[in-house]
N, CA, C and O atoms as CSV, one atom per row, in Angstrom:
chain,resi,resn,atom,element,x,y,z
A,1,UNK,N,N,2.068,-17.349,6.996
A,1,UNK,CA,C,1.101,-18.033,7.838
A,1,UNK,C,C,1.743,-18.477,9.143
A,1,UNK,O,O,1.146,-18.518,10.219
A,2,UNK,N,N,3.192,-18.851,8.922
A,2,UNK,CA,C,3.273,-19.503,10.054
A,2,UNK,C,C,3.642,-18.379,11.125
A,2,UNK,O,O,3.587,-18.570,12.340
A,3,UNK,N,N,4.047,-17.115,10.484
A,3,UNK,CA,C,4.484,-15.856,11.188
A,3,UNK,C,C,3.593,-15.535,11.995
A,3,UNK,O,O,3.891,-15.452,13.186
A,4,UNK,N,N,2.145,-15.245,11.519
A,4,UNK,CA,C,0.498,-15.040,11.718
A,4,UNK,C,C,0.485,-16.117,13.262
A,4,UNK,O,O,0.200,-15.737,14.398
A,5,UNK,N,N,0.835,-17.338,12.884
A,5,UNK,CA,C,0.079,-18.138,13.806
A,5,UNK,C,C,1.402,-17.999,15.235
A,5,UNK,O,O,1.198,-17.927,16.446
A,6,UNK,N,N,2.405,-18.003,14.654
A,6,UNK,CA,C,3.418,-17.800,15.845
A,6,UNK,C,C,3.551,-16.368,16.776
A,6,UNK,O,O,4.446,-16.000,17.536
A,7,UNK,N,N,1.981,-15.588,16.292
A,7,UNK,CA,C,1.853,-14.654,17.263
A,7,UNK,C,C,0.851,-14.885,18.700
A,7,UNK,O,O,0.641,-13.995,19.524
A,8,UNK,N,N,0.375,-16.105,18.767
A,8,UNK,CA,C,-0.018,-16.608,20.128
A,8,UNK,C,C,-1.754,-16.288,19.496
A,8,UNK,O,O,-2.801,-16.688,20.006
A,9,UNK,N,N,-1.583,-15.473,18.286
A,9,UNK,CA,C,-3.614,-15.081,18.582
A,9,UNK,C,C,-3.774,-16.495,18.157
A,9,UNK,O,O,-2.909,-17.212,17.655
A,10,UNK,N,N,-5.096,-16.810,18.452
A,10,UNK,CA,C,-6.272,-17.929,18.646
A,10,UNK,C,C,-6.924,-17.578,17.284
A,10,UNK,O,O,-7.994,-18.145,17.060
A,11,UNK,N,N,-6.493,-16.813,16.431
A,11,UNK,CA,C,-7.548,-16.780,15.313
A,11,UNK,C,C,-6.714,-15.777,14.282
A,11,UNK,O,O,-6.264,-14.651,14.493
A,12,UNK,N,N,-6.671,-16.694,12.957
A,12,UNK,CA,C,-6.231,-15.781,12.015
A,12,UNK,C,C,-7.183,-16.252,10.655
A,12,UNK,O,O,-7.692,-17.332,10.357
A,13,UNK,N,N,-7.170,-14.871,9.964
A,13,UNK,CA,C,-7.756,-14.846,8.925
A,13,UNK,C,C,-7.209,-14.706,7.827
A,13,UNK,O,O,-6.242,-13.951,7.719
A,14,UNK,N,N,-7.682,-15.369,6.817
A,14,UNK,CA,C,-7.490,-15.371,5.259
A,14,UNK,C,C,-8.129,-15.200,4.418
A,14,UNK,O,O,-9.202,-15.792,4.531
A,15,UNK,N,N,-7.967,-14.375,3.125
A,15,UNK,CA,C,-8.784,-13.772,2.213
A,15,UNK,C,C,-8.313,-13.968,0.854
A,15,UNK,O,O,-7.157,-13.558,0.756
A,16,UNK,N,N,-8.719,-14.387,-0.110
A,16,UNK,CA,C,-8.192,-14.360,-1.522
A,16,UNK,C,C,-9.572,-13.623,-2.296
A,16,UNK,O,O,-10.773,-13.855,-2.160
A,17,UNK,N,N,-8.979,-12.831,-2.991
A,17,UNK,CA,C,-9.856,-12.237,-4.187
A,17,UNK,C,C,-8.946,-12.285,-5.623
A,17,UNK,O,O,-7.717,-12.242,-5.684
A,18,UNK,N,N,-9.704,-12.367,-6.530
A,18,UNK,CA,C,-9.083,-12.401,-7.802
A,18,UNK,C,C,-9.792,-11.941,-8.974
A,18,UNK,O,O,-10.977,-12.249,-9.100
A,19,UNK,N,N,-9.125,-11.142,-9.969
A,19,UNK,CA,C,-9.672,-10.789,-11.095
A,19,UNK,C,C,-9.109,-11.159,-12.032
A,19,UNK,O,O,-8.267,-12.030,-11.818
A,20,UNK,N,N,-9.317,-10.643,-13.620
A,20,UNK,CA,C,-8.776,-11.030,-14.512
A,20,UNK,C,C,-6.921,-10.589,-14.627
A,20,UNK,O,O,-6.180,-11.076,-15.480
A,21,UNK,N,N,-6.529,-9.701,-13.687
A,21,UNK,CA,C,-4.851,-9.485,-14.017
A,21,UNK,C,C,-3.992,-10.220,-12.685
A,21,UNK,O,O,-2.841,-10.575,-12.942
A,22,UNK,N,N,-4.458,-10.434,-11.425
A,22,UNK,CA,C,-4.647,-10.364,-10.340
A,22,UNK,C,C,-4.820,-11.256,-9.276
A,22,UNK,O,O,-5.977,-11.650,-9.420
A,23,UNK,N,N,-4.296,-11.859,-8.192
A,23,UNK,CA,C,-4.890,-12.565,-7.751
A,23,UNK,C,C,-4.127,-11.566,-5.991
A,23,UNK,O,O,-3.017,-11.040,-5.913
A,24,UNK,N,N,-4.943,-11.615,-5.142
A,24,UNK,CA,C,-5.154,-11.072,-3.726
A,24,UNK,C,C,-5.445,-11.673,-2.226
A,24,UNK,O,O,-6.559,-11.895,-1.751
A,25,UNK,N,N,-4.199,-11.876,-1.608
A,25,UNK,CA,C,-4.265,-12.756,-0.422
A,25,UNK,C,C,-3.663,-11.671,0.308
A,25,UNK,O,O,-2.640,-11.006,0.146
A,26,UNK,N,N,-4.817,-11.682,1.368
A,26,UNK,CA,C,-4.695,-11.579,2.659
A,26,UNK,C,C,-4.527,-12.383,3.605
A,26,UNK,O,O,-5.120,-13.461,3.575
A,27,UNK,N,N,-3.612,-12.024,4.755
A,27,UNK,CA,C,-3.710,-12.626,5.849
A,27,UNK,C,C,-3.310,-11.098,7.081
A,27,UNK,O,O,-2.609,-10.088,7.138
A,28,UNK,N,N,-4.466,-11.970,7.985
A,28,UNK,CA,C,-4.240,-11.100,9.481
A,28,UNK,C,C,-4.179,-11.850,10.533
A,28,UNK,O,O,-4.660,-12.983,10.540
A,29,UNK,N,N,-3.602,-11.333,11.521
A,29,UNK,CA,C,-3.596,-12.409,12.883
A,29,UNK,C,C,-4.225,-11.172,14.029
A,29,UNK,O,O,-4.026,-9.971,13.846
A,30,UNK,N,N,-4.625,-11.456,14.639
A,30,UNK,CA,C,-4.984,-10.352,16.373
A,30,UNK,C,C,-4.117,-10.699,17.403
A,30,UNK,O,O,-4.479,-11.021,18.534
A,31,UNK,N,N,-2.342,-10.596,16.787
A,31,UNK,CA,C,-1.733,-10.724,17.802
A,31,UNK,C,C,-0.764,-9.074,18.438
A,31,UNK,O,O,-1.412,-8.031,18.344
A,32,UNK,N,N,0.245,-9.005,18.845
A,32,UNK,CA,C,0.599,-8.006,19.114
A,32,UNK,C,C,0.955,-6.741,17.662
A,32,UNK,O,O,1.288,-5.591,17.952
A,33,UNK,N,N,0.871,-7.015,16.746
A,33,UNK,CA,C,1.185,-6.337,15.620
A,33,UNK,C,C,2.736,-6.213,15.338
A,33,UNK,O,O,3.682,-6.748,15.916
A,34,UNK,N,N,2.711,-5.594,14.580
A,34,UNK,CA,C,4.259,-5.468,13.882
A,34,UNK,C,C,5.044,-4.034,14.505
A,34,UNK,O,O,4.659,-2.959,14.044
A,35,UNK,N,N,6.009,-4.034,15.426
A,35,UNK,CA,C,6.778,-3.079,16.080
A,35,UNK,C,C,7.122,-2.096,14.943
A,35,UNK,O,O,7.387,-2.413,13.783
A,36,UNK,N,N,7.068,-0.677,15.535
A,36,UNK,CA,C,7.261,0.244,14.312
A,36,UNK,C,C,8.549,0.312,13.473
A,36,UNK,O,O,8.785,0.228,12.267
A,37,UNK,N,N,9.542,0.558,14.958
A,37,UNK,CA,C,10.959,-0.202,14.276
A,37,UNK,C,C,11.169,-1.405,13.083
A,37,UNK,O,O,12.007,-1.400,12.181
A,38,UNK,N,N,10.528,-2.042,13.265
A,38,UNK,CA,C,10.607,-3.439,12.403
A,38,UNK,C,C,9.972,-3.131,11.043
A,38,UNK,O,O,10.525,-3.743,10.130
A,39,UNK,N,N,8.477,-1.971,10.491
A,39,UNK,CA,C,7.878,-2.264,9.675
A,39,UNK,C,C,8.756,-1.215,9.198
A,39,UNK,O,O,8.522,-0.884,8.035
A,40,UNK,N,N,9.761,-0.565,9.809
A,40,UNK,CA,C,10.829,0.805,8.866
A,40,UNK,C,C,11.630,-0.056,8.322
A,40,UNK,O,O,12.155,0.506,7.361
A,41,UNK,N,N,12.151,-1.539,8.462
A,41,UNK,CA,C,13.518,-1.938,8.072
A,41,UNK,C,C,12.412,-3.266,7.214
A,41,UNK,O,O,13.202,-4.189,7.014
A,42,UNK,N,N,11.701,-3.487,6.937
A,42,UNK,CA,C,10.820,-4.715,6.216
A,42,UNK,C,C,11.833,-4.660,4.588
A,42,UNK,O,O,12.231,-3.600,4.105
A,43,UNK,N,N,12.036,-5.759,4.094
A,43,UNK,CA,C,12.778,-5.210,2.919
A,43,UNK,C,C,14.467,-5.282,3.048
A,43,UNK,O,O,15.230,-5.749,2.202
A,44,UNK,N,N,14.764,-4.786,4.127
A,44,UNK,CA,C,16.280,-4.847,4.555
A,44,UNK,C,C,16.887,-6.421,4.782
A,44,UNK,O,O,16.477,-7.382,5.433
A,45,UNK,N,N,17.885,-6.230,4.050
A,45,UNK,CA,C,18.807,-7.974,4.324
A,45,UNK,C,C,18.688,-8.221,5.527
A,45,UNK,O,O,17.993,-9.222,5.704
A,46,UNK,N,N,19.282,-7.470,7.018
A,46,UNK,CA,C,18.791,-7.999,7.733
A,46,UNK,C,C,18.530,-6.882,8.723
A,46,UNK,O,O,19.156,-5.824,8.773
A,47,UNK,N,N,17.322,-7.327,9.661
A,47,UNK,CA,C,16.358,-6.485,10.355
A,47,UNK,C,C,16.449,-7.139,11.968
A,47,UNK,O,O,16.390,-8.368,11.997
A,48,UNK,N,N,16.554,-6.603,12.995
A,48,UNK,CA,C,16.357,-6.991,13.788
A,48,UNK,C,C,15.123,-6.558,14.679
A,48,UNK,O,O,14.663,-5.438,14.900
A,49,UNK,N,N,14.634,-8.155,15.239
A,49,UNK,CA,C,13.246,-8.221,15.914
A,49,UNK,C,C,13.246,-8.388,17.109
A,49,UNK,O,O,14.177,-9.015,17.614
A,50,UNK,N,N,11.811,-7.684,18.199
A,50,UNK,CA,C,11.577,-8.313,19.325
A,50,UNK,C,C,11.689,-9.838,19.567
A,50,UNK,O,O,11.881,-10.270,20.704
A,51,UNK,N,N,11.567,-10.661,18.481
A,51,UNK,CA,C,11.380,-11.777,18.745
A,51,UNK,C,C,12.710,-13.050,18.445
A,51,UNK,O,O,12.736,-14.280,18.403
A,52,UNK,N,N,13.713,-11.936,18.282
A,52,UNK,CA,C,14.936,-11.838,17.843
A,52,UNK,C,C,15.249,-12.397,16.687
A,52,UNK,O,O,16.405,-12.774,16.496
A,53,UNK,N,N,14.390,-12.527,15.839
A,53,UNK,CA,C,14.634,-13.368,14.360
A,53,UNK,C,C,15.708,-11.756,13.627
A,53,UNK,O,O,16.140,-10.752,14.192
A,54,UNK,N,N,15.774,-12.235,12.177
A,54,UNK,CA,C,17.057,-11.435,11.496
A,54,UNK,C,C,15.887,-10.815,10.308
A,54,UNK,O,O,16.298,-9.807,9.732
A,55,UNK,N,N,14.929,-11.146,10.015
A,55,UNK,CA,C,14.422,-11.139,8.619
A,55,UNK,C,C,14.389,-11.880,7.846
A,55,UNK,O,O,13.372,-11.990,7.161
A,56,UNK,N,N,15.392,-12.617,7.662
A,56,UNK,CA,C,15.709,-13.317,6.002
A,56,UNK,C,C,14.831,-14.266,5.871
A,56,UNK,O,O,15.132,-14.824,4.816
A,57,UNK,N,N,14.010,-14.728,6.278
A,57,UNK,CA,C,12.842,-15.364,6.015
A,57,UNK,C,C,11.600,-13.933,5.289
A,57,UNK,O,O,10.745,-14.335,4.499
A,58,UNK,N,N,11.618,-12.779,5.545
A,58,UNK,CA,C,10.592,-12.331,5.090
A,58,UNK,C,C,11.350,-11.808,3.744
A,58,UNK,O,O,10.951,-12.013,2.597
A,59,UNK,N,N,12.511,-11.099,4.113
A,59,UNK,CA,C,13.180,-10.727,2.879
A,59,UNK,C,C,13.190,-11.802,1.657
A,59,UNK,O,O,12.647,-11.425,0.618
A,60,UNK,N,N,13.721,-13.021,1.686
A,60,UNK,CA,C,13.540,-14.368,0.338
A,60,UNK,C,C,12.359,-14.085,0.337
A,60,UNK,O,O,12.191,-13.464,-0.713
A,61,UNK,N,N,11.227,-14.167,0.975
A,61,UNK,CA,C,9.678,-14.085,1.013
A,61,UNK,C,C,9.572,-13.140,-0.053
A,61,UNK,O,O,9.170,-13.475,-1.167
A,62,UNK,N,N,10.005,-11.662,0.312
A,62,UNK,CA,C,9.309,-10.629,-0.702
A,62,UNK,C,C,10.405,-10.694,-2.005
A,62,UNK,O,O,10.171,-10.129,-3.073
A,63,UNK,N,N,11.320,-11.277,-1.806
A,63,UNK,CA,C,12.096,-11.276,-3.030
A,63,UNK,C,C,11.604,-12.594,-4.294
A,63,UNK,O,O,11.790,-12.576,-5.511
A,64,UNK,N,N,11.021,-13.519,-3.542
A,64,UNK,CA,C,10.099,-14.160,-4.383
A,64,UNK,C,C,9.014,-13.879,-5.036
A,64,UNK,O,O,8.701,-14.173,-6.189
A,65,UNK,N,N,8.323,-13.157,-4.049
A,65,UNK,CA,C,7.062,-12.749,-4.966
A,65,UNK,C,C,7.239,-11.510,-5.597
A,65,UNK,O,O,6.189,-11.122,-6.109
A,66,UNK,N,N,8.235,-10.708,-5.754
A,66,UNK,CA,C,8.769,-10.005,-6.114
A,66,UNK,C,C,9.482,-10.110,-7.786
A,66,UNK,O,O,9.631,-9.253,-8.657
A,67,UNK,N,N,9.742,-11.241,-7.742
A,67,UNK,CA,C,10.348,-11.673,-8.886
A,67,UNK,C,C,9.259,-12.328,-9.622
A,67,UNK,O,O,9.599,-12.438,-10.800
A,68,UNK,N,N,8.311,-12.715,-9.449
A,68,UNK,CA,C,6.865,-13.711,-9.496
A,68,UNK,C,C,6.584,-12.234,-10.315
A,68,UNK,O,O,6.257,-12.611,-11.440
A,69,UNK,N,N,6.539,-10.290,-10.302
A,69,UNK,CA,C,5.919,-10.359,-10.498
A,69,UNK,C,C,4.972,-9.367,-9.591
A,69,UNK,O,O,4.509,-8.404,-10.202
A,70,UNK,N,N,4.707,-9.467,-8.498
A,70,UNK,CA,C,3.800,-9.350,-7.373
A,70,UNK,C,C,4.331,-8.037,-6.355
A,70,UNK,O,O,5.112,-7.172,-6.751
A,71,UNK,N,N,3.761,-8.080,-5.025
A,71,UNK,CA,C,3.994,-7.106,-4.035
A,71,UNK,C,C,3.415,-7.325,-2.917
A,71,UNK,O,O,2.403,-8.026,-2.904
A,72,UNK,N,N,3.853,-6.858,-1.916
A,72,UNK,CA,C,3.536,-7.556,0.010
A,72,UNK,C,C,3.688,-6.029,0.132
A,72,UNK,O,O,4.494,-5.197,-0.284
A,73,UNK,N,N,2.313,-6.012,1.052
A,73,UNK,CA,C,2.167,-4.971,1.801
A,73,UNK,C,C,1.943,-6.303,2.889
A,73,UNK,O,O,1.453,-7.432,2.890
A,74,UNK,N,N,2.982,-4.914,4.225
A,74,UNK,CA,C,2.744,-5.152,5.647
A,74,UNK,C,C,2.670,-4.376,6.696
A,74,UNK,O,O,3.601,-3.688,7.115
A,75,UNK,N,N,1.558,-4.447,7.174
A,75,UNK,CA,C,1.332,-2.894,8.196
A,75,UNK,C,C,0.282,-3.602,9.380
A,75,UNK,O,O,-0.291,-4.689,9.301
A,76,UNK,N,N,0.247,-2.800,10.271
A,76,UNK,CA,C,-0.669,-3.135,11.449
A,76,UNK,C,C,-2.349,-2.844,10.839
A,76,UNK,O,O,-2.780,-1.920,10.149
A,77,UNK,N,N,-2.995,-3.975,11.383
A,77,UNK,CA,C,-4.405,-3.804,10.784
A,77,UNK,C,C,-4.960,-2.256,12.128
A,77,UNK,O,O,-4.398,-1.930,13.174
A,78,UNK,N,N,-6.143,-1.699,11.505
A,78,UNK,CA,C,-6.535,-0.575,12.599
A,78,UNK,C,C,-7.218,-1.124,13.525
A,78,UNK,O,O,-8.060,-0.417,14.078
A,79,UNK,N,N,-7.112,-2.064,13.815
A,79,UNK,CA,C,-8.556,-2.786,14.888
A,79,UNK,C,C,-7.453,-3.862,15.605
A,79,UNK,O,O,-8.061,-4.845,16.029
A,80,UNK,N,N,-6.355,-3.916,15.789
A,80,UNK,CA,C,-5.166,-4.604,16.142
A,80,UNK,C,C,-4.403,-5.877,15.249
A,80,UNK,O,O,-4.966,-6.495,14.345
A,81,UNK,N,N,-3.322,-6.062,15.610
A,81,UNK,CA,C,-3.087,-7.294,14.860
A,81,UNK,C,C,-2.226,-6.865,13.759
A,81,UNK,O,O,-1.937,-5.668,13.779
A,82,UNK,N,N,-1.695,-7.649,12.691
A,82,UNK,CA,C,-0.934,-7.507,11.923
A,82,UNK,C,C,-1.733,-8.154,10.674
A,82,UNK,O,O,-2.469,-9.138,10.743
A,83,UNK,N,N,-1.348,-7.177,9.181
A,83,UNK,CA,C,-2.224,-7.545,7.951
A,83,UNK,C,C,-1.028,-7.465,6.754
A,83,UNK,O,O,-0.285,-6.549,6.401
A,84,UNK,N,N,-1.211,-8.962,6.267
A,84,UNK,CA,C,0.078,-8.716,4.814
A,84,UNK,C,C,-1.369,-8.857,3.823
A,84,UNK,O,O,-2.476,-9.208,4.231
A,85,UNK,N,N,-1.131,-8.614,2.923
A,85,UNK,CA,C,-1.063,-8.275,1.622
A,85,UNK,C,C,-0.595,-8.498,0.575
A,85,UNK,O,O,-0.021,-7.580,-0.011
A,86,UNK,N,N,-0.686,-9.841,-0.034
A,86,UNK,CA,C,0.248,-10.074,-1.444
A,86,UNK,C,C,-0.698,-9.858,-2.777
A,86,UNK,O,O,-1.528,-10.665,-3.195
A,87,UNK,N,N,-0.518,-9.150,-3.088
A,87,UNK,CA,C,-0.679,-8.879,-5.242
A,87,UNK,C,C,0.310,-9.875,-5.918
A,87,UNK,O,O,1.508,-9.598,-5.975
A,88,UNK,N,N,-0.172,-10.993,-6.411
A,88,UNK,CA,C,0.493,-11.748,-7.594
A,88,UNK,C,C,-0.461,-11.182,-8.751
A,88,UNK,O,O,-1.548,-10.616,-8.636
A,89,UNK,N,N,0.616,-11.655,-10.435
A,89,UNK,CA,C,-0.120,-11.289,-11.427
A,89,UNK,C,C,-1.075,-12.543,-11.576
A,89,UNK,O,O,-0.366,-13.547,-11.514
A,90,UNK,N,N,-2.262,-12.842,-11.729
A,90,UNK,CA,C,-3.426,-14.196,-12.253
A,90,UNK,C,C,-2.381,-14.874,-13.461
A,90,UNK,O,O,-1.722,-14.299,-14.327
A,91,UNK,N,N,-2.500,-16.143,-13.182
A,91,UNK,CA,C,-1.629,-16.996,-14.163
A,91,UNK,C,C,-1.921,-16.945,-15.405
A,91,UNK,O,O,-1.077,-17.482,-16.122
A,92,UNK,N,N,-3.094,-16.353,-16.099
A,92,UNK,CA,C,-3.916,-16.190,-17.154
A,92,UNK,C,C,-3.077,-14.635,-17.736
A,92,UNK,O,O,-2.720,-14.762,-18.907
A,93,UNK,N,N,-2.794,-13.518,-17.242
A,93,UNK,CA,C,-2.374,-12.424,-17.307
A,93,UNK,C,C,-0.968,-11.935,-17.998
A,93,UNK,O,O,0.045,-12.132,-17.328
A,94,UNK,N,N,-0.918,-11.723,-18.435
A,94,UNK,CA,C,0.361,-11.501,-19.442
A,94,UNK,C,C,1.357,-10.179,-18.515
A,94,UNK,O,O,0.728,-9.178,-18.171
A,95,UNK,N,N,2.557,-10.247,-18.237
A,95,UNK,CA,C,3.349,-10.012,-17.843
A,95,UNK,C,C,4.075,-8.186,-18.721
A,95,UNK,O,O,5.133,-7.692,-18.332
């Protein structure tokens, strides 16, 4: 979220859906999107950004929900902007 909002857009969105195994959060922002360079190294210890950060804030990120269990998709939405994607398992859901 705070990635989303530290892209200058004026408007970001959030989405949760959930089923019985499942639970589904989205977030998008309409800011400059995610540099292509950057969405090849997502995952990597450390990544270097236009905005000169290293990663390791997204990397612990996916290594948490990762271990939770779960999965982050991150890609440019088609209408601009940047869209993650987290799959956790529903706390009800057996592992």
């Amino acid at each position: 979220l705070n990635n989303a909002a530290d892209t200058g857009s004026q408007k970001i969105a959030l989405q949760v859906a959930w089923n019985d195994t499942q639970v589904q959060l989205k977030v998008r922002d309409w800011g400059p999107g995610i540099a292509a360079n950057v969405i090849e190294q997502i995952g990597k210890p450390i990544i270097h950004t236009d905005r000169g950060g290293l990663g390791i804030g997204l990397m612990l990120s996916l290594a948490a929900v990762e271990r939770a269990g779960g999965s982050v998709q991150l890609r440019n939405h088609p209408d601009g902007g940047a869209l993650a994607t987290l799959l956790l398992p529903h706390a009800g859901a057996s592992l």
